[in-house]
Backbone as numpy.savetxt, mean C-alpha at the origin, in Angstrom:
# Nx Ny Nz CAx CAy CAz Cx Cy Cz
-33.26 17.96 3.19 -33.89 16.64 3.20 -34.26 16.20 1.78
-34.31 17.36 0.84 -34.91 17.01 -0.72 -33.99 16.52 -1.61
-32.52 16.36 -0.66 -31.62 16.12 -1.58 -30.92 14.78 -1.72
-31.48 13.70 -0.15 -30.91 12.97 -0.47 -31.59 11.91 -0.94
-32.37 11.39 -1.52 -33.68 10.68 -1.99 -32.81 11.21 -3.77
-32.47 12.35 -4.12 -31.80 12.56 -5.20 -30.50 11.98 -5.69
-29.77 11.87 -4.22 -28.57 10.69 -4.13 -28.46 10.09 -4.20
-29.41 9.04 -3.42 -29.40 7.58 -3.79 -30.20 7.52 -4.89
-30.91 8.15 -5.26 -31.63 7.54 -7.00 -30.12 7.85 -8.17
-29.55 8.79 -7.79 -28.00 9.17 -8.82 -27.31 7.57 -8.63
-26.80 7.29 -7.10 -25.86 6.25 -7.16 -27.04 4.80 -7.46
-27.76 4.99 -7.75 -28.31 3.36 -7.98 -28.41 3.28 -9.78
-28.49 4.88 -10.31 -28.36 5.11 -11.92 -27.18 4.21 -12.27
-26.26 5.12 -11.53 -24.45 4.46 -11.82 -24.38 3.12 -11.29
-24.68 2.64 -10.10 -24.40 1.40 -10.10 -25.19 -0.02 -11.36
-26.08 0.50 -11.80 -27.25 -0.11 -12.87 -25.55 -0.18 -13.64
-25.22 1.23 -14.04 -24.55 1.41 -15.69 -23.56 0.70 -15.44
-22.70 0.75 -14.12 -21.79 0.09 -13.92 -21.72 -1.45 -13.67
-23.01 -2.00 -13.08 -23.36 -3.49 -13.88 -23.63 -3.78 -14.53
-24.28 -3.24 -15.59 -24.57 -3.59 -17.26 -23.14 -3.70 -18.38
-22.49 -2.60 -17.25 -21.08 -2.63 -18.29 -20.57 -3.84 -17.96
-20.45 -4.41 -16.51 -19.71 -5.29 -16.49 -20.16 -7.12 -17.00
-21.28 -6.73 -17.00 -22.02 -7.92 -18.23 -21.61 -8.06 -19.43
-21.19 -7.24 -20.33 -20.77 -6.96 -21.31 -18.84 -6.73 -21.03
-18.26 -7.19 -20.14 -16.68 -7.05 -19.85 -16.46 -6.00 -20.20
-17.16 -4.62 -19.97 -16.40 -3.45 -19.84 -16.70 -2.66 -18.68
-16.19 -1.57 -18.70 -16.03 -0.48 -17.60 -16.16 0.72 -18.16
-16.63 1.64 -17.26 -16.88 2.87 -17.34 -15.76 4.00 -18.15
-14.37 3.34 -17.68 -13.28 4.37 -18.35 -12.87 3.54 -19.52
-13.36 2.67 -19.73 -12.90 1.58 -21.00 -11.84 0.44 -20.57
-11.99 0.08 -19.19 -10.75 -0.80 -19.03 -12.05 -2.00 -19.15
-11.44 -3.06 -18.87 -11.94 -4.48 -18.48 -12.26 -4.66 -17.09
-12.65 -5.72 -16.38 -12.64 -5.96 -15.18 -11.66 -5.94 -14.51
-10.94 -6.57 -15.17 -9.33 -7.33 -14.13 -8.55 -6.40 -14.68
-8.41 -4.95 -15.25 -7.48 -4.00 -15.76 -7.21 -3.10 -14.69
-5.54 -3.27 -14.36 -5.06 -2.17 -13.38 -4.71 -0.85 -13.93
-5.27 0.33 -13.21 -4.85 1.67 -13.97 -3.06 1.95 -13.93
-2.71 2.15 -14.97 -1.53 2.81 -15.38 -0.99 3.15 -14.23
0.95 2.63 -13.94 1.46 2.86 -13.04 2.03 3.80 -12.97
2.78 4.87 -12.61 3.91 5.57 -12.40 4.83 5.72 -11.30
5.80 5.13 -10.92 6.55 5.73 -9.85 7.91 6.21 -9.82
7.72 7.45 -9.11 9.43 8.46 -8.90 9.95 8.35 -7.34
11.16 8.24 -7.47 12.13 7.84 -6.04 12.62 8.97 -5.64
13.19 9.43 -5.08 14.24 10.51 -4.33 13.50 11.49 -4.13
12.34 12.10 -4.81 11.76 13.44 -4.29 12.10 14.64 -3.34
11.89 13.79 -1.70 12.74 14.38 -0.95 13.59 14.44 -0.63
14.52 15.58 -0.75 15.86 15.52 -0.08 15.77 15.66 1.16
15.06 15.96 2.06 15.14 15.94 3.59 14.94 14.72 4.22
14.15 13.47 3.41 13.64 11.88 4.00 14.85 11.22 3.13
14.72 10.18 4.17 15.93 9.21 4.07 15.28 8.05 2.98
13.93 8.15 2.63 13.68 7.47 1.52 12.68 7.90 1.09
12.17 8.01 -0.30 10.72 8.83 -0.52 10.60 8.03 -1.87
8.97 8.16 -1.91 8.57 7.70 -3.77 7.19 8.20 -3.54
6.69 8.52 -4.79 5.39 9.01 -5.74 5.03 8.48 -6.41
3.95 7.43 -6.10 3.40 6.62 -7.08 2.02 7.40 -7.54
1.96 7.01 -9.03 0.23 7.20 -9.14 -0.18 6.00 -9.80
-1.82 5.66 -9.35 -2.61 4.74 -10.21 -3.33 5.67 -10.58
-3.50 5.24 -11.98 -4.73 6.55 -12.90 -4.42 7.87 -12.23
-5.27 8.34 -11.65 -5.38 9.77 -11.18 -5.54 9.49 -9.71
-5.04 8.59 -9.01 -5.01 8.76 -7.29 -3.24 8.67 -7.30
-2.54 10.03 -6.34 -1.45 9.56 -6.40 -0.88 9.93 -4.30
-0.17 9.14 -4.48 0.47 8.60 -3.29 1.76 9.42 -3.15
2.05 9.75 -2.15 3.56 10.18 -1.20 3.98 9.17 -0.36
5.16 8.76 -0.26 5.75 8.19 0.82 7.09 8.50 1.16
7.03 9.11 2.52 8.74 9.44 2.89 8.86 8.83 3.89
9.99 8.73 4.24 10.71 7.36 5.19 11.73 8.18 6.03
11.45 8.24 7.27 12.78 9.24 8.38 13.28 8.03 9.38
14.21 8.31 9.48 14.99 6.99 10.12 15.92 7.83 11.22
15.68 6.72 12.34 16.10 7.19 13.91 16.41 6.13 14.69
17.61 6.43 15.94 18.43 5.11 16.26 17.19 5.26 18.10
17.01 4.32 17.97 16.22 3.84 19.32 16.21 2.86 19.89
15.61 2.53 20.83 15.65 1.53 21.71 14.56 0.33 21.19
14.69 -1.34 21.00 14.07 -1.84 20.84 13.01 -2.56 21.89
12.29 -3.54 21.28 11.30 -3.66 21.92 11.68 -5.05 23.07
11.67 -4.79 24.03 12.04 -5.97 25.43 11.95 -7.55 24.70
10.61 -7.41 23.97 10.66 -8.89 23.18 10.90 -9.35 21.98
12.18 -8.42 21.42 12.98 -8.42 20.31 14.02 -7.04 20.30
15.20 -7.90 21.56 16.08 -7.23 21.67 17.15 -6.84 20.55
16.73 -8.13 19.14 17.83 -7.97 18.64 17.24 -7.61 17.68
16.24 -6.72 16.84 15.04 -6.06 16.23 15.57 -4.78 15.88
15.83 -4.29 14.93 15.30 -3.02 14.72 13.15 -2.73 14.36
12.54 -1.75 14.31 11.52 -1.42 14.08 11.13 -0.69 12.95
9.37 -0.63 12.73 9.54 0.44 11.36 7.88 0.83 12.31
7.44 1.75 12.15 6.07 1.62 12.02 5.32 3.02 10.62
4.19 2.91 10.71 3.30 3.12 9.39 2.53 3.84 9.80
2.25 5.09 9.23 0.89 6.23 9.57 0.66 6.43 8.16
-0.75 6.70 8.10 -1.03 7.09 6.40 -2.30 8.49 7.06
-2.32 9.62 6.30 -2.92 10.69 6.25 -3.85 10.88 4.53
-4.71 11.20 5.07 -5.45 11.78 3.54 -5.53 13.04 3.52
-5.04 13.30 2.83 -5.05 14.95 3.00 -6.37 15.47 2.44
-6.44 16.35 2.77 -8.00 16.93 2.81 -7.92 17.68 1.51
-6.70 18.18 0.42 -7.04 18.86 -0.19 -6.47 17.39 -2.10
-6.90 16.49 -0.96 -6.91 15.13 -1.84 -8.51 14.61 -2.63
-9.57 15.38 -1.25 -10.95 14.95 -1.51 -11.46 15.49 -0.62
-12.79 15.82 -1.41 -13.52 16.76 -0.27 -13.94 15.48 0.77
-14.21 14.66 0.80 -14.75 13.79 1.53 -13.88 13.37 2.93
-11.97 14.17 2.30 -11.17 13.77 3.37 -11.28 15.31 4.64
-11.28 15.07 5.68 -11.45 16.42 6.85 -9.79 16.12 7.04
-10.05 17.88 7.62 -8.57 17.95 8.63 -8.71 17.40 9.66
-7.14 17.12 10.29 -7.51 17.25 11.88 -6.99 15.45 11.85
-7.09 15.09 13.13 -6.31 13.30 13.16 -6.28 12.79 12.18
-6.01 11.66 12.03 -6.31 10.47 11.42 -7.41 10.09 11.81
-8.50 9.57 11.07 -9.90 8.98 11.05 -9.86 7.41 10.77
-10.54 6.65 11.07 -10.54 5.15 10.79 -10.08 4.72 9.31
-10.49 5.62 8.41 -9.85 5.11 6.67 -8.37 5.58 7.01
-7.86 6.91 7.73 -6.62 6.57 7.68 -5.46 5.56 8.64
-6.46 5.58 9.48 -5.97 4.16 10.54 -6.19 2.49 9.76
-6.99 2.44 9.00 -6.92 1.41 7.99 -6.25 1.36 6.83
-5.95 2.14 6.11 -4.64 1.90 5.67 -3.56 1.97 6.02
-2.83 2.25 7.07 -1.99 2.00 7.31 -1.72 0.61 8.14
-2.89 0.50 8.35 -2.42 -1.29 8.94 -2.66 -2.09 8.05
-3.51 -1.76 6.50 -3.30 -2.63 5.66 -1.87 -3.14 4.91
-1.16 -1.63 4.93 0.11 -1.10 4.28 1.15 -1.98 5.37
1.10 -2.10 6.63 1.77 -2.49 7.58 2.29 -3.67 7.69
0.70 -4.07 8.00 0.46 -5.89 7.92 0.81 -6.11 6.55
0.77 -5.68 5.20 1.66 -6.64 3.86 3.05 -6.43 4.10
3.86 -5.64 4.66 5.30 -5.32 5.08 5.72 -6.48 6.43
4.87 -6.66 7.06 4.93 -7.76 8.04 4.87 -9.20 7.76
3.83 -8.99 7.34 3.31 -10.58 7.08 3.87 -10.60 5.46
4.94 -10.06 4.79 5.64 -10.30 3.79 6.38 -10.64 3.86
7.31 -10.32 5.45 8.52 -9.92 5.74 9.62 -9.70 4.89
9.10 -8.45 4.68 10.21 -7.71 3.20 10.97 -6.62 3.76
11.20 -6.58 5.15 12.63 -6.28 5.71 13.35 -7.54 6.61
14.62 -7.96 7.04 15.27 -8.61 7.84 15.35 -7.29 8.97
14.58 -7.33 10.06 14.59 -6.46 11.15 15.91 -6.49 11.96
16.31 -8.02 11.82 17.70 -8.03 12.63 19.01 -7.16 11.84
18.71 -7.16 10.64 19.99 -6.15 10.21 19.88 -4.91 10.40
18.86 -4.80 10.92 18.39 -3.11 11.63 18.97 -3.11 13.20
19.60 -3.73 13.98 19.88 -4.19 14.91 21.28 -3.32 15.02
21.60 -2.77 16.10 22.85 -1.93 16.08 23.64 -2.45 17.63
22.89 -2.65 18.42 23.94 -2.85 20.03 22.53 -3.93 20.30
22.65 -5.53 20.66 21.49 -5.87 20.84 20.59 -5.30 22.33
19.21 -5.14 22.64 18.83 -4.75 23.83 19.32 -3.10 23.56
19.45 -2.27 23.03 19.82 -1.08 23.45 19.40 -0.06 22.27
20.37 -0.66 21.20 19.79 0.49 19.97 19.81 -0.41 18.49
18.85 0.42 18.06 18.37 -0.11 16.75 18.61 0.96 15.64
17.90 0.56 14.52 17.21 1.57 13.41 15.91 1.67 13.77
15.08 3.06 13.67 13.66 3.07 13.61 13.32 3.74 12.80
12.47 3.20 11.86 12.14 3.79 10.58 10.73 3.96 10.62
10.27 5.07 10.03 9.04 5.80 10.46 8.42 6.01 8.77
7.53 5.29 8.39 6.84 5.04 7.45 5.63 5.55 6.60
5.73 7.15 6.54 4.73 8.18 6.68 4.13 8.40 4.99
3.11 8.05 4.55 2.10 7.78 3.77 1.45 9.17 3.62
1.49 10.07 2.22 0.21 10.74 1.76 -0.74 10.73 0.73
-1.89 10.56 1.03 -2.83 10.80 -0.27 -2.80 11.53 -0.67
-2.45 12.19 -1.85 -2.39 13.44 -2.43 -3.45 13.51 -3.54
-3.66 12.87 -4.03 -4.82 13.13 -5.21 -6.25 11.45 -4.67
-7.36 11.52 -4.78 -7.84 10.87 -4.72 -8.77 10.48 -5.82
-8.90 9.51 -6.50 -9.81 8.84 -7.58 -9.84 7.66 -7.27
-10.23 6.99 -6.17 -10.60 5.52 -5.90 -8.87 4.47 -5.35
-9.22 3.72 -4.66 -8.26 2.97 -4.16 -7.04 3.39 -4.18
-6.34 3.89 -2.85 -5.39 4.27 -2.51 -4.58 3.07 -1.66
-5.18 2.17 -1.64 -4.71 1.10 -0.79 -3.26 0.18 -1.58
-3.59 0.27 -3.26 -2.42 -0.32 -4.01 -1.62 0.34 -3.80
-1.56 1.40 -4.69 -0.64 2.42 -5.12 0.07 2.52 -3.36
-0.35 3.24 -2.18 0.45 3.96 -1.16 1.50 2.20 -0.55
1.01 1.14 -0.89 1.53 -0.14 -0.71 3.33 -0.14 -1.61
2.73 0.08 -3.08 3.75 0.29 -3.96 4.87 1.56 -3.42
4.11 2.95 -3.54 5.28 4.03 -2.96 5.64 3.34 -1.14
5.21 3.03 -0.61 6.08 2.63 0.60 7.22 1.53 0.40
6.99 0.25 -0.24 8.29 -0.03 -0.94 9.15 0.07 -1.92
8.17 1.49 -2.75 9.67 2.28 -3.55 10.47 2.66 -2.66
10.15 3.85 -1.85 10.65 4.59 -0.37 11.97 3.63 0.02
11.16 2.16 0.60 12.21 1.50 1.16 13.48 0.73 0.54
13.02 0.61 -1.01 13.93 0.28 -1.39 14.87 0.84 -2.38
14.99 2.26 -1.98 15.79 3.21 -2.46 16.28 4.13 -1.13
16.18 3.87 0.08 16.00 4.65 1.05 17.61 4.62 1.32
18.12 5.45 2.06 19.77 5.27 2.44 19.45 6.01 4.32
20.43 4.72 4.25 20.16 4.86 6.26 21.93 5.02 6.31
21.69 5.84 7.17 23.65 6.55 7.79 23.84 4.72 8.70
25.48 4.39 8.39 26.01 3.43 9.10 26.60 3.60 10.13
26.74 3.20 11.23 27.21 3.27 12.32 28.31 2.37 12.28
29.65 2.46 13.44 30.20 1.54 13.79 29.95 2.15 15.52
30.31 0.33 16.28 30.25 0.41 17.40 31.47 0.98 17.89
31.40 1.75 18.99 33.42 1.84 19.31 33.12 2.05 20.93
33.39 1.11 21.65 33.64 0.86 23.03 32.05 1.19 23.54
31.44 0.64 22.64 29.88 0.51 22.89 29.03 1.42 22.92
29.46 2.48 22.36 29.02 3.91 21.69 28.97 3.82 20.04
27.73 4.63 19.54 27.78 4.63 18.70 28.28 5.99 17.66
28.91 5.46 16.36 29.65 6.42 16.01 29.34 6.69 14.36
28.66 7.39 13.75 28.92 7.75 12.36 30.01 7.43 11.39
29.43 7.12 10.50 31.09 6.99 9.19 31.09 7.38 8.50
29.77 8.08 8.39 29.58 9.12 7.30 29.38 8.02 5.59
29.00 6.96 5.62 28.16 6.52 4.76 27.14 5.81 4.99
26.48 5.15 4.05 24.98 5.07 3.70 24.87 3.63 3.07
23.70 2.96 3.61 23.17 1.62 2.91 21.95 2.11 2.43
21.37 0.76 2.20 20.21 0.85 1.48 19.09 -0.99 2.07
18.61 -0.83 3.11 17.77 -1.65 3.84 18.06 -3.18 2.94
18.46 -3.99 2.98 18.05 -5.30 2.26 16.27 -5.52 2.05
15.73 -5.97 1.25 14.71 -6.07 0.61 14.18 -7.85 0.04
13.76 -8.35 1.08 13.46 -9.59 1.06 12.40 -10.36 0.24
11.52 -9.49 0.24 9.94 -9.47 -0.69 9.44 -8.52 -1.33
8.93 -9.15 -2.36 7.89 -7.86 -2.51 6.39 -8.03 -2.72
5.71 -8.15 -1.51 4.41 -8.14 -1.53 3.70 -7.09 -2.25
2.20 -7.17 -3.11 1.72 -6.43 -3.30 0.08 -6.61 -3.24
-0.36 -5.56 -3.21 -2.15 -5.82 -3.21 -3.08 -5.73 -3.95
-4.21 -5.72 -4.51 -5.46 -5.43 -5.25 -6.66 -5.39 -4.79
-6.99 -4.07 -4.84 -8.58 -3.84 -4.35 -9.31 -4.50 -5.38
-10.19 -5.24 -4.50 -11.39 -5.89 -5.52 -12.89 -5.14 -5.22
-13.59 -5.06 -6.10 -14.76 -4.24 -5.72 -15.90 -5.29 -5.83
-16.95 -5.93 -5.61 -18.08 -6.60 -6.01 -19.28 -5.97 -6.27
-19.60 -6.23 -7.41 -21.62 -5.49 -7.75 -22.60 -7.18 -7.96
-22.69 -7.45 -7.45 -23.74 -8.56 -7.93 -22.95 -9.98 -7.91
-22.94 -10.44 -8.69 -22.04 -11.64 -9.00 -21.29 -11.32 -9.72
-20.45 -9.91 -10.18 -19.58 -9.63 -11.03 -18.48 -9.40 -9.73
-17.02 -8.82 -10.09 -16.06 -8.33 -9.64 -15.04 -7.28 -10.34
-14.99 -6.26 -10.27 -14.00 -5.94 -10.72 -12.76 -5.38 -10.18
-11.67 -5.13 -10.66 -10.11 -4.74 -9.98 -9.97 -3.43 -10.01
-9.61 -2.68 -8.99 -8.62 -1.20 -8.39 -9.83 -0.49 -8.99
-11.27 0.06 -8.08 -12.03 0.59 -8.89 -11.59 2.30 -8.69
-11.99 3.15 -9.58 -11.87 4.12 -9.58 -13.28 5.00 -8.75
-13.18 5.88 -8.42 -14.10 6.71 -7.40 -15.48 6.68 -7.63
-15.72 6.55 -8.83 -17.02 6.81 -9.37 -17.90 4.95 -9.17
-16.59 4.33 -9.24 -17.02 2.73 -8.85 -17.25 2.34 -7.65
-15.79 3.03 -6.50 -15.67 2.63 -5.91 -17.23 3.05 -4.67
-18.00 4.11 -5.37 -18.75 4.73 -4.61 -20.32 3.45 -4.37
-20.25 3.01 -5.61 -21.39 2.33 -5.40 -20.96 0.40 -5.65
-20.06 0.24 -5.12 -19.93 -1.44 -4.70 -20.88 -1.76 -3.89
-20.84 -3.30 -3.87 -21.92 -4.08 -3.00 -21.00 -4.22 -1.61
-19.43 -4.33 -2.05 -18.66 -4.98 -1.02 -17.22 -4.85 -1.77
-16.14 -4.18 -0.93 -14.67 -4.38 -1.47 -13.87 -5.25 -0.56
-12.73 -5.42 -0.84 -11.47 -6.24 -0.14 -10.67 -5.64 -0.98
-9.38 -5.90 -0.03 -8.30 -5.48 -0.49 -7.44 -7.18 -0.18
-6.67 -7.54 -1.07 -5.70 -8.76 -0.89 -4.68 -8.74 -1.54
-3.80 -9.12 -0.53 -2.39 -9.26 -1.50 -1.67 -10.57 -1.75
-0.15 -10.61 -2.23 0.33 -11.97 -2.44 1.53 -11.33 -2.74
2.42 -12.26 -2.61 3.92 -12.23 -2.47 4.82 -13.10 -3.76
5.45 -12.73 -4.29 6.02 -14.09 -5.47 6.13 -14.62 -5.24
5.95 -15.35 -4.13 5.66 -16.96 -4.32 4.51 -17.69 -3.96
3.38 -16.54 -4.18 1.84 -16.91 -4.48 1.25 -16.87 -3.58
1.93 -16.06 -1.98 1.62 -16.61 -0.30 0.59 -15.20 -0.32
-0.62 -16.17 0.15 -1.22 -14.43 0.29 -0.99 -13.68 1.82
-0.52 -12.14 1.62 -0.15 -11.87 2.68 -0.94 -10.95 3.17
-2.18 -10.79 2.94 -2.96 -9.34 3.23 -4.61 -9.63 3.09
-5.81 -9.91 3.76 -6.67 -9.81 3.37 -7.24 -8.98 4.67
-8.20 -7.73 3.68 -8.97 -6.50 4.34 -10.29 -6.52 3.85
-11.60 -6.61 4.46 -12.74 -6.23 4.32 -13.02 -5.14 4.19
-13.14 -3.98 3.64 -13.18 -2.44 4.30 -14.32 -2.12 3.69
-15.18 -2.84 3.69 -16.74 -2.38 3.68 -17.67 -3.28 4.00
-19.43 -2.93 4.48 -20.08 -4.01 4.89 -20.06 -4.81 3.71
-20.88 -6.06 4.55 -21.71 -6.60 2.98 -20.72 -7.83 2.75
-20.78 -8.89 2.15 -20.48 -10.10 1.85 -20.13 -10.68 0.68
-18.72 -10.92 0.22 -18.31 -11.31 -1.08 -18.91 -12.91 -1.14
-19.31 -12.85 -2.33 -20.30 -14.21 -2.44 -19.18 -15.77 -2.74
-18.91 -16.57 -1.98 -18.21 -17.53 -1.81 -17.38 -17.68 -3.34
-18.89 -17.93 -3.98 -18.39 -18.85 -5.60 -17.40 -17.96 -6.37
-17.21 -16.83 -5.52 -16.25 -15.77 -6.79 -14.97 -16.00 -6.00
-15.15 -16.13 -5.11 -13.48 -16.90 -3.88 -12.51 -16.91 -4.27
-12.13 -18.38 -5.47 -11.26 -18.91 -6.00 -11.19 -18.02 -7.19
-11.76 -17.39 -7.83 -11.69 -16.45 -9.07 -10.93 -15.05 -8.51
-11.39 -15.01 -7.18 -10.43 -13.83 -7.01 -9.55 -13.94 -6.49
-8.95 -14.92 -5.80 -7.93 -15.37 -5.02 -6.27 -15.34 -6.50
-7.05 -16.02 -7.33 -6.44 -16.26 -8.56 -6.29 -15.14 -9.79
-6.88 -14.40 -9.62 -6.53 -13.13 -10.28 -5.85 -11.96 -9.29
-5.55 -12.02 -8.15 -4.81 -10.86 -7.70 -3.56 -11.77 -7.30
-3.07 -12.69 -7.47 -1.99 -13.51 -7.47 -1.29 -13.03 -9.05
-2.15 -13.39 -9.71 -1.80 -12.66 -11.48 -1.66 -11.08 -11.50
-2.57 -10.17 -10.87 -2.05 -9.00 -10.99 -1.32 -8.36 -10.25
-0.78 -9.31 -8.98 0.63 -8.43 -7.90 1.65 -8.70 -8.79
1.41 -10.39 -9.47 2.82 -10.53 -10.39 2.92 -9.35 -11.50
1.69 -9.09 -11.91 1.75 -7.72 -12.91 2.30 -6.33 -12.37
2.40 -5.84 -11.22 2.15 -4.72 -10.57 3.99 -5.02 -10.00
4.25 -6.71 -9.68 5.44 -6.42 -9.27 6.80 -6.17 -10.80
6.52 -6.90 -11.41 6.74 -6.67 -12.66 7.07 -5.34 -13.18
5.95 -4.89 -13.18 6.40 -3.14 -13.42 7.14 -2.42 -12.24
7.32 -2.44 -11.24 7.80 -2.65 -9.55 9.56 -2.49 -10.27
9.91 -4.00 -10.68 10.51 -3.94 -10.96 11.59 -3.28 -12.14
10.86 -2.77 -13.23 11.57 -1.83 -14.43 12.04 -0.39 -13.57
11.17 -0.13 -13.15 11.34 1.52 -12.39 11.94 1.45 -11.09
12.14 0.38 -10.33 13.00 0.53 -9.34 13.97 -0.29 -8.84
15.48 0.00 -8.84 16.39 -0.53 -8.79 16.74 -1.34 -7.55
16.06 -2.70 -7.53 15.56 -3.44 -6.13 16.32 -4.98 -6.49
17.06 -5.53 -5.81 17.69 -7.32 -6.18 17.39 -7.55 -5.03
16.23 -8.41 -4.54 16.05 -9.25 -3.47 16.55 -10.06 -2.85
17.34 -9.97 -1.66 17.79 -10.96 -0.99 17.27 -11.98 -0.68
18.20 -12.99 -0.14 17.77 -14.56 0.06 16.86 -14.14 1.29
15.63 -15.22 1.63 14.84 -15.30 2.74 16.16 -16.07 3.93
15.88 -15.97 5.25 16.34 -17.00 5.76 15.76 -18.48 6.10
């Protein structure tokens, strides 16, 4: 009982230092407010997944492998292929993460990760389409936290469409309405590229993609994304508490500027030409 009266006097120290810094436009590791941590991402990793990438921001880094399977679609999109999204934190990512299911943070990111792949629509599902009503592609969208230092919500966003857009799916031809192997390989068409930014709030300040030590003592985060052509496709509350109106348009307008930043680099490291929308 003597210890936690010691806790909250620690996190109200750091949250003080961490609003004083941001009065003065700095941060704790020396970035700025609106400064995204350093990207990295690697493709192919696994040879056993049909698509994989390793992203890191700063020191949180992400897994994503991609297994792909011919199934049956859904009655109300016969002519559909599917994908769906699980994200895991691995426990030896953060002590804070347990073994054992998925827990609500990992059931929330993956529907954050989901819904920007949806509401981006940065696959054409119908070219996933193999016999209509019968068989599809199903692509299985499996997310790990592997290192944790604050917001995992960008970065596992980014490695899921490295994954997909380096991924190679076996081609089928139809032959008397059976399906048959040809023994080569595509690579998903790639329509968008949505991306996101955790915003953190302390007061009437804001700052971008906080790191662990930030992310611990916010007033209030969101996560939001946007698409190149400025459409926002993602907004997540994932903590109590209330972003104060007047910062709205200030943040609406800076994570429009830093997906274009994030897609930008997106683009040098991964070999992606976007197809036409329909």
């Amino acid at each position: 009982m003597a210890l936690a009266p010691k806790k909250d006097l620690t996190a109200k120290i750091m949250r003080s230092k961490i609003y004083s810094l941001l009065l003065q436009d700095k941060r704790i590791d020396g970035r700025k407010p609106t400064d995204l941590r350093p990207i990295k991402i690697e493709t192919g990793l696994l040879s056993k997944a049909e698509g994989s990438a390793l992203v890191s921001m700063g020191s949180t880094k992400i897994l994503t492998g991609i297994k792909v399977e011919v199934g049956v679609p859904f009655p109300d999109r016969p002519d559909e292929g599917t994908f769906t999204v699980n994200a895991e934190l691995l426990p030896l990512a953060s002590a804070s993460f347990e073994p054992g299911p998925p827990d609500e943070r990992g059931i929330e990111l993956a529907r954050v990760v989901d819904r920007s792949l949806r509401e981006g629509r940065v696959l054409d599902l119908k070219k996933l389409c193999l016999i209509e009503g019968e068989k599809v592609y199903v692509l299985f969208i499996d997310i790990y936290v592997l290192d944790y230092d604050g917001n995992y919500f960008d970065p596992s966003l980014i490695s899921a469409l490295a994954a997909l857009a380096t991924a190679k799916l076996p081609r089928y031809d139809v032959v008397d309405g059976k399906l048959q192997k040809t023994g080569e390989y595509f690579t998903p068409e790639i329509r968008s590229l949505p991306f996101t930014v955790m915003v953190g709030v302390i007061g009437e300040k804001f700052l971008l993609d906080p790191q662990l030590e930030e992310e611990k003592v916010l007033d209030v985060s969101l996560v939001m994304g946007a698409d190149e052509k400025g459409n926002i496709t993602c907004v997540q509350k994932n903590s109590p508490g209330q972003v104060p109106l007047e910062l709205m348009d200030s943040i609406v307008d800076i994570v429009i500027e830093k997906t274009g930043e994030i897609r930008r680099k997106f683009l040098q490291e991964v070999p992606v030409k976007l197809a036409e929308s329909p």
